[in-house]
N, C-alpha and C positions, 0 to 999 in steps of 0.2 A: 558413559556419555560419548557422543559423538560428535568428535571436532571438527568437521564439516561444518561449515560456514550457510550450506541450504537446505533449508527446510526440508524433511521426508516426510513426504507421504503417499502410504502405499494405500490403493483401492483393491479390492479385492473382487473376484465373480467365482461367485462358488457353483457351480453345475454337477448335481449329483447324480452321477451314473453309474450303472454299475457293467461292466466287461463284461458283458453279456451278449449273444448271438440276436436275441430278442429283444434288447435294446434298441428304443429308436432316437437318434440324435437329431432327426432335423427338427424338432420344435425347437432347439438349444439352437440353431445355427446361427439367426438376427440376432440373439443376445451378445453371441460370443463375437462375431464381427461388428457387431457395434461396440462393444468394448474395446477390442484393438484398436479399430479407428478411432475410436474419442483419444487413447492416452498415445498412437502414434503422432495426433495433429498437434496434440499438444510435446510434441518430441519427447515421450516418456517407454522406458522400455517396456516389455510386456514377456513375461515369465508363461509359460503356457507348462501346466504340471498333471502328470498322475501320479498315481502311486508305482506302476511298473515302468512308467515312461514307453510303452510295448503298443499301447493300443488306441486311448480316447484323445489323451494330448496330440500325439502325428494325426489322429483323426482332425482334431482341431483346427490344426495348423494346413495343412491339407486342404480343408477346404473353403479353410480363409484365402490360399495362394488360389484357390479356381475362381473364389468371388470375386477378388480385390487386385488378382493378376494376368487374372482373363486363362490361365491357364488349363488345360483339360487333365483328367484324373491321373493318368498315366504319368504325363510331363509334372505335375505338384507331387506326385507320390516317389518317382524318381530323383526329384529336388532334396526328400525330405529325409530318402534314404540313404545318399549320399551322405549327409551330416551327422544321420541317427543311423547307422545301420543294423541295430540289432529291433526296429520297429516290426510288430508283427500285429497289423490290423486285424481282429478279430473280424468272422465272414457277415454277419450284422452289419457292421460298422461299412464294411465293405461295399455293402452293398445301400446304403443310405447315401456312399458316393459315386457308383455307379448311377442311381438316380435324379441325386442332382446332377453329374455330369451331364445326361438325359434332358436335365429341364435348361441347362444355362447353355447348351450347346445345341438344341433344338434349330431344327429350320424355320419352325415359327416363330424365334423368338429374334430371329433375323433381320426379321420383315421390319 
């Protein structure tokens, strides 16, 4: 039992992918940044996990920092290597933010 005095409760978003080249994550990407933002508003932490921590999590996290930090692929992938440095984005993965970089960094989307 835990002596803490506030209520826990953890929500859960389970996104099943699998580290694969052929994988595509941008269908997962509104889920998963709406999920941070609902439990940041509400000041709650957010655990972002895989199983090798190598690949889909920094992909996560990544390009939550370009949605929500205005930041481009390079500057969120150097942010994120800094802390995790043994991340190795699979070339799939890679390139799901390469194209969003593409769509959020657009001259049309300037306008």
């Amino acid at each position: 039992m835990c002596p803490s005095p506030y209520k826990h409760t953890r929500l859960r978003l389970n996104i099943q992918v699998r580290d694969s080249t052929d994988e595509d994550l941008m269908p997962y990407l509104e889920d998963i940044n709406s999920f941070i933002e609902a439990n940041r508003r509400r000041n709650k932490r957010v655990l972002i996990f895989c199983y090798t921590g190598k690949s889909s999590a920094p992909t996560a996290v990544i390009q939550y920092l370009m949605h929500h930090s205005n930041m481009r692929l390079q500057q969120a992938h150097e942010h994120v290597k800094r802390r995790f440095p043994s991340i190795k984005i699979n070339q799939g993965f890679w390139q799901t933010l390469q194209r969003l970089d593409e769509r959020l960094h657009s001259t049309s989307n300037k306008k």
